[in-house]
N, C-alpha and C positions, 0 to 999 in steps of 0.2 A: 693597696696599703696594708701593711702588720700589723698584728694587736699590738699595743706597748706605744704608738706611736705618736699619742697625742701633743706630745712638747712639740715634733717637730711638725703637724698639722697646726699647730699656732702660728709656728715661724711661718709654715707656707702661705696660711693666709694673710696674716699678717704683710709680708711682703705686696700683695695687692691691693692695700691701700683699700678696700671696703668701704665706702662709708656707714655701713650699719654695726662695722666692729671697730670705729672707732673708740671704745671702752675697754681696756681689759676684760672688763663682768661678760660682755658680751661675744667679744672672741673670746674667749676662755668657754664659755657657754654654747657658743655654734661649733667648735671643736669638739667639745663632748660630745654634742647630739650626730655628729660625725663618725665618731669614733667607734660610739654605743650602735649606730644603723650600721656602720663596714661590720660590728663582731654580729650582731646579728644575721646577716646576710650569711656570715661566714660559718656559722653554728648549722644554719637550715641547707648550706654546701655538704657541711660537714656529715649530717644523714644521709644526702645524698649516696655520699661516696659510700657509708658507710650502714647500709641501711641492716643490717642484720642486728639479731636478739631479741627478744620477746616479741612473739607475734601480736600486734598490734591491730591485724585488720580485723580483729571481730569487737565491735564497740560496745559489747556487753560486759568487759574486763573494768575491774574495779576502779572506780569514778576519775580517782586522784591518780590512778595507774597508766591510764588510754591515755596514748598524745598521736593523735592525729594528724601530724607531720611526718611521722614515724613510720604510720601507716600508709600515707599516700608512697613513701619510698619503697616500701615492701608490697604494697598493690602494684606500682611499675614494673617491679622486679615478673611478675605474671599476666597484669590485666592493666595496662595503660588507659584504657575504657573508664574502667572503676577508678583507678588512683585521679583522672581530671572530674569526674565526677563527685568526689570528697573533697577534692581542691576548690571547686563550686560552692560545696556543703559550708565548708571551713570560712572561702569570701562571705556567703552571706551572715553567718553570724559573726563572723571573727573573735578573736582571741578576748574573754571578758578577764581583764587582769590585773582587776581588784575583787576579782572572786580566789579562793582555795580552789574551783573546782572552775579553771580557764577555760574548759572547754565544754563545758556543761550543753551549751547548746546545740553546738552540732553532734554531740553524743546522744545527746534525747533524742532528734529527731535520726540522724543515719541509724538507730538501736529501735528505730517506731516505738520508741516507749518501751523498752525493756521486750517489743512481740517477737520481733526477728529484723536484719539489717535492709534497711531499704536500699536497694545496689540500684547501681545504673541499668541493668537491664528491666529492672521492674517500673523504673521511674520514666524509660524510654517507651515502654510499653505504654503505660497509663499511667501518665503527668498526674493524675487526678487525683491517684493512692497517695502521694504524699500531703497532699492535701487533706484528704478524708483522715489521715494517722492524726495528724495536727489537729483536726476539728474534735476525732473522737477523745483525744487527751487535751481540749481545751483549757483547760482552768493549769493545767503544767506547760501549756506552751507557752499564755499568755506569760508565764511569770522567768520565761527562760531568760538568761542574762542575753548582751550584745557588746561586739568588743566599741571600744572609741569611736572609730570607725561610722557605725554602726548603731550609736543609740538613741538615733530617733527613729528609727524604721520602725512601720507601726508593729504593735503588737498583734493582732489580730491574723491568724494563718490565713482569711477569705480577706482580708484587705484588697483592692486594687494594687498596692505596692508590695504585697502580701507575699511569704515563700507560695501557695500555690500559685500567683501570677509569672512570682521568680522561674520558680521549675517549666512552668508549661512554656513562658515563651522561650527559654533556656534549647527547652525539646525543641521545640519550633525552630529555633536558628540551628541549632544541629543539621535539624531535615532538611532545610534551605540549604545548606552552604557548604556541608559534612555529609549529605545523603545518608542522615540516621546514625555517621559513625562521627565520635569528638577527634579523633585523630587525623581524620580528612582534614579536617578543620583547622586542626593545629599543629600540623607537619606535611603541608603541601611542599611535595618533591620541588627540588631545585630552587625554592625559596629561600633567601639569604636571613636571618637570624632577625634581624633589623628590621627587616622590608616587611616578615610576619610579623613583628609585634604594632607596626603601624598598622597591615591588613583590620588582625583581631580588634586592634581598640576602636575600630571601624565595626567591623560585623559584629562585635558586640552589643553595640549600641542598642539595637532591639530587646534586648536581655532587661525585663523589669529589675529595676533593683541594684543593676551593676551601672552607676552611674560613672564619669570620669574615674573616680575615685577605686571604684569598686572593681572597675577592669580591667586596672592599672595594677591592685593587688594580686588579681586572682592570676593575670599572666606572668607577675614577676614571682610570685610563689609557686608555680610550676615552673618556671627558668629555674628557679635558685634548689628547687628539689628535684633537677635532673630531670623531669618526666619530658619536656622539650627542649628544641634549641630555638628561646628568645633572646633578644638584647632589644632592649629601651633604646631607641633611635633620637630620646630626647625626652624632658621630663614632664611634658604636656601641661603647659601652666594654663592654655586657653582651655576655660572652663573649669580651670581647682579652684580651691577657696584658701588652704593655709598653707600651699608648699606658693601659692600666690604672694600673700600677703607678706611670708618670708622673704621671698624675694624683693618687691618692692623694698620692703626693710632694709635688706643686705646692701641693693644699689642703689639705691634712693633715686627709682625708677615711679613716678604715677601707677602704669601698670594699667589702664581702666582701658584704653583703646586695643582690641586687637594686635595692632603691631606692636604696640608696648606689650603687651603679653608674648608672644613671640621672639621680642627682645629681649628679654628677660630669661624667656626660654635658651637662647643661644649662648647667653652669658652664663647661666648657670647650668650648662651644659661644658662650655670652654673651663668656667673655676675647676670642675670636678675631673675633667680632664689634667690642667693644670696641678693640681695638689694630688690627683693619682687616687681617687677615692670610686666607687664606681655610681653610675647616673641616680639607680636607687636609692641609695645612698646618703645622697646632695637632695632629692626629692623628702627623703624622710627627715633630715634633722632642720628642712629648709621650712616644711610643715611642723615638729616638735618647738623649732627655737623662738618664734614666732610667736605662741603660746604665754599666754600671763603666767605669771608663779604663783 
């Protein structure tokens, strides 16, 4: 789909008769949350392609300056290692953006507090330093922002659901499955685009922290910033909570049985196919529209 093209993503829906856009207010509304997830998709392409200008991978640059997206493009460009390792950094706190300063969190802790950048090889090494960063600047972790996403994870770095549990088992499925390297892991030769992104949201699983939700971002934000080749084989509603509840809405589908989640799944798999928008997409505005005002 093109930016610009909202009237006619009306029309398209429209045409299928929907019963949760029976309303103007609400197809009008599930169109936007469409339209606004294809440009963002297409912005975070758009570095891909284009990842050059201000060096970005040292997170000591000034606060409002560092974008982090920027930088996993320009990491790929030399160290594929480090750029899925910030793509990690990034899923767990995600983007806080009702802050001035969106990326505050992953910038405090990838910067350990303004000592020096905590890289993937140091974190491969001993999982535990990043933990130890977080405990010694306690009283500034607890208070780092979390995007949407993101904000009920507890505060506390030694938590059970905690970044040090994130990172070490993080490590852990690495060595399991990547033999120590992330790239094993998420560019097995002769695997088709599709086939890994269902593997990963598998082998992830063990990963503290990266629940459904959380797995789903972290490999579609490496697809869409070129560091691999994924494609969403389907929008995994068994086990979501609000690209869920959208759904039931949209088809006015129960949704509570397993196969109803799965049906759900193939329908709004087929719409997004249908209207030409891409899977992500149809997951994100299916999860924003859903949403009270």
């Amino acid at each position: 789909m093109h930016a610009g093209s909202r009237a006619g993503l009306r029309e398209s829906l429209a045409s299928h008769a929907l019963s949760g856009l029976s309303s103007d207010r609400d197809l009008r509304r599930f169109a936007a949350h469409l339209d606004a997830s294809t440009r963002h998709i297409e912005r975070l392409r758009q570095i891909a392609r284009e990842p050059r200008g201000q060096d970005m991978r040292d997170p000591s640059l000034d606060e409002l300056a560092w974008d982090p997206l920027r930088a996993i493009a320009q990491w790929d460009m030399v160290d594929k290692e480090e750029a899925t390792w910030l793509a990690f950094l990034v899923t767990f706190f995600g983007p806080a953006e009702r802050q001035s300063d969106v990326w505050e969190g992953v910038r405090s802790v990838y910067a350990a507090f303004g000592t020096r950048r905590l890289s993937w090889a140091e974190a491969q090494r001993e999982p535990r330093n990043v933990l130890d960063v977080c405990l010694q600047h306690h009283d500034a972790y607890v208070r780092l922002p979390r995007g949407n996403h993101r904000k009920f994870e507890p505060n506390a770095a030694d938590h059970p659901q905690g970044i040090g549990s994130a990172v070490a088992s993080y490590v852990d499925v690495i060595a399991r499955h990547g033999a120590g390297d992330q790239t094993a892991l998420f560019a097995v030769v002769g695997e088709s685009p599709d086939a890994r992104f269902s593997r990963l949201m598998v082998d992830l699983r063990a990963v503290v922290s990266l629940g459904r939700t959380g797995r789903y971002d972290f490999l579609t934000l490496l697809r869409n910033l070129g560091v691999y080749e994924l494609e969403p084989d389907r929008i995994y509603m068994v086990g979501a909570t609000g690209p869920l509840s959208g759904a039931r809405r949209l088809f006015g589908v129960p949704g509570r049985a397993t196969s109803e989640q799965e049906e759900l799944d193939e329908r709004a798999m087929s719409l997004a196919r249908a209207v030409g928008v891409d899977p992500q997409a149809m997951e994100d505005a299916l999860c924003n529209w859903q949403k009270k005002l």
